[in-house]
C-alpha positions as CSV (number, residue, x, y, z in Angstrom):
1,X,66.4,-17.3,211.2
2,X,67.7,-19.6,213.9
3,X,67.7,-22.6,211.2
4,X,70.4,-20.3,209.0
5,X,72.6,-19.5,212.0
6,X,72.7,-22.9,212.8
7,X,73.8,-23.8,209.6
8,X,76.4,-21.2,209.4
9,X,77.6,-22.4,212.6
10,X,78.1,-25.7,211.7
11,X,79.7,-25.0,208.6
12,X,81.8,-22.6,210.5
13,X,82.9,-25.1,212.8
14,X,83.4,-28.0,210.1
15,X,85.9,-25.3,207.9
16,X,87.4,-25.2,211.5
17,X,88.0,-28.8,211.9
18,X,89.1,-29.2,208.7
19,X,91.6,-26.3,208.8
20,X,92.8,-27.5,212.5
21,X,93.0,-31.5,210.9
22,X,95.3,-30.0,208.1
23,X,97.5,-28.4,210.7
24,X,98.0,-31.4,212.7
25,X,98.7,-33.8,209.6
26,X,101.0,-31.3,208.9
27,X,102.6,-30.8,212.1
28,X,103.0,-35.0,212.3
29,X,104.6,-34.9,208.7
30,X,107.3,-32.4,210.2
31,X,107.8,-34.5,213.2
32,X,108.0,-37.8,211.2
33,X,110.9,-36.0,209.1
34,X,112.7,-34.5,212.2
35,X,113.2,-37.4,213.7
36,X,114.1,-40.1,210.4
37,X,116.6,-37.3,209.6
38,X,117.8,-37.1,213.7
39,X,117.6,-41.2,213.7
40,X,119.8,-41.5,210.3
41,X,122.3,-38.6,212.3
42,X,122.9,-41.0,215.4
43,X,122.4,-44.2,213.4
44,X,126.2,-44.7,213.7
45,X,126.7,-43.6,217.8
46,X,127.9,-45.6,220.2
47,X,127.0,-46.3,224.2
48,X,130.1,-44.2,224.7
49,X,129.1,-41.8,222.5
50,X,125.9,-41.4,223.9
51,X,127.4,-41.1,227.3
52,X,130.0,-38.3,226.1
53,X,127.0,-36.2,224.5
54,X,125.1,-36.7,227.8
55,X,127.7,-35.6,230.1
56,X,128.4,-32.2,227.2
57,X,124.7,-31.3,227.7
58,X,124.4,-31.6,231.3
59,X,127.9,-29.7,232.0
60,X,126.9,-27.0,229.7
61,X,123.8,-26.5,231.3
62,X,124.8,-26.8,234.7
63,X,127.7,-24.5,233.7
64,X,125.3,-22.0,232.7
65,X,122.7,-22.2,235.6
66,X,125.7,-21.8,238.1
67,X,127.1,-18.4,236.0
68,X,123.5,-17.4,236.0
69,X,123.0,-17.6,240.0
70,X,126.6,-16.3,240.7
71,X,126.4,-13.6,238.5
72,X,122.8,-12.5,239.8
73,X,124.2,-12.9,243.7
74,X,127.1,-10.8,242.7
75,X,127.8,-7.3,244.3
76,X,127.6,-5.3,241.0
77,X,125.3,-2.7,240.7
78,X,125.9,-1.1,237.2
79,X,123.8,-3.7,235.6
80,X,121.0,-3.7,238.1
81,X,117.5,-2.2,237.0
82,X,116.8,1.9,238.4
83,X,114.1,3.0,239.5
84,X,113.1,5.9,238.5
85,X,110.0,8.2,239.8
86,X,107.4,9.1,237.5
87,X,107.3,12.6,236.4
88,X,104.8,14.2,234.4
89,X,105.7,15.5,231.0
90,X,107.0,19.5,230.9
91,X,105.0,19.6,227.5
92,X,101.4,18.3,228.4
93,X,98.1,19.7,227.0
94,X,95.7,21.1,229.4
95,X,92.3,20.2,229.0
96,X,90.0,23.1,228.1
97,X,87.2,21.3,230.7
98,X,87.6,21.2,234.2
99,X,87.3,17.1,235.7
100,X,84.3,16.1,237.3
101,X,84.8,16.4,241.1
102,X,83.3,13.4,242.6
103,X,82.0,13.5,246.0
104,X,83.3,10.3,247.6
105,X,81.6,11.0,251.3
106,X,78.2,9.7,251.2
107,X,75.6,10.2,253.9
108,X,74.1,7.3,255.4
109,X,71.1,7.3,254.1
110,X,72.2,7.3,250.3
111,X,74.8,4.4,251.8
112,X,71.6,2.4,252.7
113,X,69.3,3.7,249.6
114,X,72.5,2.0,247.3
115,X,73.1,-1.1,249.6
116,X,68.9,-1.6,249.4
117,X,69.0,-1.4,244.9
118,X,71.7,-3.5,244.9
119,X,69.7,-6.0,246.7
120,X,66.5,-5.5,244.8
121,X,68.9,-6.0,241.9
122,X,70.0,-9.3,242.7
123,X,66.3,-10.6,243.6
124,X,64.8,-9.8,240.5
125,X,68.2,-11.7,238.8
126,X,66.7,-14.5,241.2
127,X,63.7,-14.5,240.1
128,X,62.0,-16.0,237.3
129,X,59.8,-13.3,236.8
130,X,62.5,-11.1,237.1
131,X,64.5,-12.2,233.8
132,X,63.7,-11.3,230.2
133,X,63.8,-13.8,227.8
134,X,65.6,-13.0,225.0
């Protein structure tokens, strides 16, 4: 039985590898394509036109992360998240059964009876004798 499972394993894993090389072969072909077509795009730029499309990018951006912290530091609260308490629904449907009621004080004694399985728990995890071999 173990012999089969293997086997499935394996050829599990192999239609996996072969499905995940596919994807990358495939992935590389795109990226190949991007950039030949990106390349032939900018075959013709200049230094200075490399400089000007530099300076565009990093004024845009810069522009846009300065309205961004502005606009969050600003004063106006109409676009600000509410809060709003949680209410329970007017049309809810009682449950015919009453909840169990659970006793959460604990005597001592059943404190100590817990606090000593728990322990007899985690020595027979321990243990060799104490774990079934499956």
């Amino acid at each position: 039985m173990k012999v089969t499972f293997k086997r499935k394993n394996n050829a599990v894993t192999a239609t996996r590898d072969s499905i995940w090389q596919k994807f990358e072969q495939a992935n590389l072909r795109l990226q190949h394509k991007c950039a030949q077509w990106l390349e032939h795009k900018t075959a013709h730029f200049s230094r200075l036109n490399w400089i000007l499309v530099l300076f565009t990018f990093i004024v845009f951006t810069g522009g846009c992360s300065i309205y961004l912290i502005v606009n969050s530091f600003s004063n106006n609260k109409s676009r600000n998240i509410t809060i709003a308490p949680i209410t329970k629904p007017t049309n809810d449907i009682p449950l015919k059964e009453k909840p169990l009621e659970l006793n959460a004080i604990i005597s001592k004694t059943e404190f100590e009876k817990i606090t000593s399985f728990r322990k007899y728990m985690d020595s027979l995890g321990r243990s060799p004798i104490g774990k079934k071999n499956a």
